[in-house]
C-alpha positions in Angstrom: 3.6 -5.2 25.1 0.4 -7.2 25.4 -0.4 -11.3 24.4 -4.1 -11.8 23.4 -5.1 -15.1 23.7 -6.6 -15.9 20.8 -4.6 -13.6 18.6 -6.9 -11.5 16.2 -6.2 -13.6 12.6 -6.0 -10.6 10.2 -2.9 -8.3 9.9 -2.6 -5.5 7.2 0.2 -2.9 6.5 0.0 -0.1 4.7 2.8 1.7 3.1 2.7 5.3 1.6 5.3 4.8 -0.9 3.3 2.1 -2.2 0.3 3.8 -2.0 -1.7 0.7 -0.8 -2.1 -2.0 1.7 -0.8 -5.7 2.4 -2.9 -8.1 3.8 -1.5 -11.2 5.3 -3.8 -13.5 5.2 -4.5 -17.3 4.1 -7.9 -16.8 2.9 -8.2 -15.4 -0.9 -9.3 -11.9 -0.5 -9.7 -9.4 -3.8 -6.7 -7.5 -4.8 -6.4 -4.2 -6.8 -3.7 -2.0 -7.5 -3.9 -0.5 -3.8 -4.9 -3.5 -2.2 -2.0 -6.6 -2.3 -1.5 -9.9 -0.5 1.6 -9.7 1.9 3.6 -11.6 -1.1 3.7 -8.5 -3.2 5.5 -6.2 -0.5 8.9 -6.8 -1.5 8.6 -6.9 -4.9 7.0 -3.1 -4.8 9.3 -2.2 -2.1 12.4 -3.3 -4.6 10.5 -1.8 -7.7 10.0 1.4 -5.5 14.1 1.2 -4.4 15.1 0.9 -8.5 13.1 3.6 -9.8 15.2 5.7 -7.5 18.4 4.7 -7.9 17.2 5.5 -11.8 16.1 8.7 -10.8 19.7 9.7 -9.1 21.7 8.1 -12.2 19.8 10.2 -14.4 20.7 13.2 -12.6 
């Protein structure tokens, strides 16, 4: 592992269930439907877990 010293300010994920990016950030940037603020990861990720557990009761 490597420590930069300043540490680069910006930090994304992506995720391919989501389909989209999280930026964490604390300046505003422009979200869309594949571009999200960090905030917005969990709920997806738990919107992303229900649809499945639908999809298995269904079956």
């Amino acid at each position: 592992m490597t420590i930069r010293k300043p540490s680069k300010k910006g930090r994304a994920i992506v995720e391919t269930d989501t389909d989209g990016g999280y930026v964490m950030s604390e300046k505003d940037i422009e979200e869309s439907a594949h571009v999200k603020k960090f905030d917005k990861f969990i709920v997806d990720i738990k919107a992303i877990h229900e649809a499945k557990m639908q999809t298995r009761n269904i079956h």
